[in-house]
C-alpha positions in Angstrom: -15.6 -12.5 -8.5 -12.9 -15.1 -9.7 -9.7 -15.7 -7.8 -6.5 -14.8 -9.6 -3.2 -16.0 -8.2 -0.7 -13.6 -8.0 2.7 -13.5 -6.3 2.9 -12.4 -2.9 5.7 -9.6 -1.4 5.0 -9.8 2.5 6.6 -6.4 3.7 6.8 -4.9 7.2 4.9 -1.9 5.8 1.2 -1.1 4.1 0.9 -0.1 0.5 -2.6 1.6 -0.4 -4.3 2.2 -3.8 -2.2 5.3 -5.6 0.8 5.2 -2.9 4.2 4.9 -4.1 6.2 1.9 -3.0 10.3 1.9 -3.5 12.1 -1.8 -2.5 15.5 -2.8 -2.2 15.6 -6.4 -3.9 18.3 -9.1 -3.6 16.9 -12.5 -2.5 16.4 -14.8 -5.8 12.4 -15.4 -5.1 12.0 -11.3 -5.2 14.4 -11.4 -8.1 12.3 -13.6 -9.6 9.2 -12.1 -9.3 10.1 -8.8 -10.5 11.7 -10.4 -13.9 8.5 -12.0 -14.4 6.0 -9.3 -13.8 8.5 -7.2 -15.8 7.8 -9.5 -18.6 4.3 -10.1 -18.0 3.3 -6.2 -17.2 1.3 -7.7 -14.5 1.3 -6.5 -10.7 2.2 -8.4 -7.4 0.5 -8.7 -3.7 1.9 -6.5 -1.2 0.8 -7.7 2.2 1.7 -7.0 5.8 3.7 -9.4 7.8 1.7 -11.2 10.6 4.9 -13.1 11.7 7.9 -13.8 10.1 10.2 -11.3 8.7 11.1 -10.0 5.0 14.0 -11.8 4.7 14.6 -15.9 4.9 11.9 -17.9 5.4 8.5 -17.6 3.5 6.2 -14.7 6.2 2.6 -15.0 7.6 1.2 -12.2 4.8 -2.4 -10.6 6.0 -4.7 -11.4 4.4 -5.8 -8.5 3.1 -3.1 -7.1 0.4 -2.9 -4.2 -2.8 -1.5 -5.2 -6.2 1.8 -3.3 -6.9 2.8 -2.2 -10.4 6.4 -1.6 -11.4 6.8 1.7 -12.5 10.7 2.3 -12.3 13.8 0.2 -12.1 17.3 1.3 -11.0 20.6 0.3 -9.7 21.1 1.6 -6.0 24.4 2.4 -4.4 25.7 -0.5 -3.2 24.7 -2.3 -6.6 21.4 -3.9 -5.6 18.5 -3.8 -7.9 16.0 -1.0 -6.7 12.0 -0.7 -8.0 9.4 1.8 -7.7 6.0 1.0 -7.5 2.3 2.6 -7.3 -0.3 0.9 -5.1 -3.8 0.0 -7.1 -6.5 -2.6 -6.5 -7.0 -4.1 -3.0 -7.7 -7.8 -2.5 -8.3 -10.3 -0.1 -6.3 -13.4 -0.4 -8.3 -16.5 0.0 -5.1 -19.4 0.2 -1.6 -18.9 -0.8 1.0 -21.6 -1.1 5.1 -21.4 -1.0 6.6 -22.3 -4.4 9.6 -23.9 -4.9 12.1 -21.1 -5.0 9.9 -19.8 -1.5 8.1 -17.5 -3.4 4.8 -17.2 -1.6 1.6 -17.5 -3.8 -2.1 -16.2 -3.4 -5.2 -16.9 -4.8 -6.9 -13.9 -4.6 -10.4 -11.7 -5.0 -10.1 -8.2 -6.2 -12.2 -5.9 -4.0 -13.8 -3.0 -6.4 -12.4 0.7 -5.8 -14.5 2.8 -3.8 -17.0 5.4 -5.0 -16.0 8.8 -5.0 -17.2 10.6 -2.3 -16.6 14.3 -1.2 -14.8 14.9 1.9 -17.8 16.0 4.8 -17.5 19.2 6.3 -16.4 17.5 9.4 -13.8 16.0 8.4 -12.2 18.7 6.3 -9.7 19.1 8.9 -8.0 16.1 7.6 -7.7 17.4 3.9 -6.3 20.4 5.0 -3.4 18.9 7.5 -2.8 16.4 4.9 -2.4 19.3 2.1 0.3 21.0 4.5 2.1 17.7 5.3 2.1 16.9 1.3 3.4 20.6 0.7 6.5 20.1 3.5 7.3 16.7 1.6 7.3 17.4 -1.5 7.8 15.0 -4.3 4.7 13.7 -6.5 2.0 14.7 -4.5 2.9 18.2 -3.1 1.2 19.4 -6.5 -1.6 17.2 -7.0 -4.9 19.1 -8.3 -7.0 20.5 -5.7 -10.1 18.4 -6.6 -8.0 15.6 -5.4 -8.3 16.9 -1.7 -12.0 17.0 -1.8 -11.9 12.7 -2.5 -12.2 11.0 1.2 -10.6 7.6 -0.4 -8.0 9.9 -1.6 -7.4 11.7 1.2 -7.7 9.1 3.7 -5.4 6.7 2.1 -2.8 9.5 1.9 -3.3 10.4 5.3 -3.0 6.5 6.6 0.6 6.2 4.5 1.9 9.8 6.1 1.2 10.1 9.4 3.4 8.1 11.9 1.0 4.9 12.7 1.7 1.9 13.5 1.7 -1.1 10.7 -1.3 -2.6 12.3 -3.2 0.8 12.3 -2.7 1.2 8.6 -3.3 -2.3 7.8 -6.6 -1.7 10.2 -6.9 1.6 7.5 -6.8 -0.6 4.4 -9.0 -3.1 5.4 -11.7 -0.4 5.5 -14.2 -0.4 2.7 -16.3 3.5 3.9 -14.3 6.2 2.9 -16.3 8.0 5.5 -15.4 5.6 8.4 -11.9 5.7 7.6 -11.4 9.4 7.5 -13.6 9.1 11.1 -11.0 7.0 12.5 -7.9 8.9 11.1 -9.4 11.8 13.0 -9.7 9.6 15.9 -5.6 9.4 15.9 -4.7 13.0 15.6 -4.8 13.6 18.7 -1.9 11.1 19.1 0.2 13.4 17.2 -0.8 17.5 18.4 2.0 19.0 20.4 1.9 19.7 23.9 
């Protein structure tokens, strides 16, 4: 597969393919970047921060990321330009480079979606905690099709984004490629989170 550069958003949180993603943005680079891919219709990296932080200096990204599409644009309160944005492909950055402006840069490799498996009986725990924690939340996915709770990739990635990990766990989540393994090591976690 070809590398594609892209620009890079290094963020203190994990977006994964089909999550929603809603950012605050004021610094000229991020500016910047979202006039562009507004104009272009193309994406941007979201990657965790290694080291660094989200604001000042260009951030050590991971260097695994998922492309970001702009899906909304609004003013927020205090007159800051807000986006949404939905999670798709994953990638894996090969190098990146700090433009000018401190825009940070990757050359990337797109990683292909996973295949559709069914959620193993196992495991069907997970689908069914995640359908009541969706439910309590509300918003876009408290009425998703049922089918939807019977995809592990589906599942686990919603899990990952809504149960209170740490940044390193979910990153540890993206970076998995078996549905299977991931919804494995979700269940690993719950424990972590059952009241006493």
């Amino acid at each position: 597969m070809a590398l594609v550069d892209i620009p890079l958003f290094p963020l203190s949180a994990v977006l994964f393919p089909g999550g929603p993603l809603s950012l605050r943005v004021f610094e000229r680079r991020y500016l910047d970047l979202v006039r562009d891919c507004a104009r272009s219709r193309e994406g941007f990296g979201v990657c965790l921060i290694l080291a660094g932080r989200e604001v000042g200096e260009p951030a050590v990204p991971a260097a695994v990321g998922t492309l970001a599409r702009i899906t909304d644009f609004y003013t927020l309160p205090d007159g800051l330009l807000g986006i949404g944005a939905e999670g798709g492909e994953r990638f894996q950055v090969a190098t990146t480079r700090v433009r000018d402006n401190g825009l940070v840069h990757g050359e990337v490799r797109f990683w292909p979606d996973e295949p559709i498996v069914s959620v193993p009986p196992e495991h069907g725990l997970l689908a069914t905690i995640l359908e009541r924690l969706l439910e309590q939340a509300g918003g876009a996915f408290a009425k998703v099709e049922r089918a939807r709770y019977d995809d592990a990739s589906w599942v686990g990635f919603r899990l990952a984004e809504t149960l209170p990990l740490e940044p390193v766990d979910r990153q540890e989540l993206l970076q998995m490629t078996d549905p299977i393994e991931r919804l494995a090591r979700l269940l690993h976690h719950l424990p972590r989170f059952q009241r006493s």
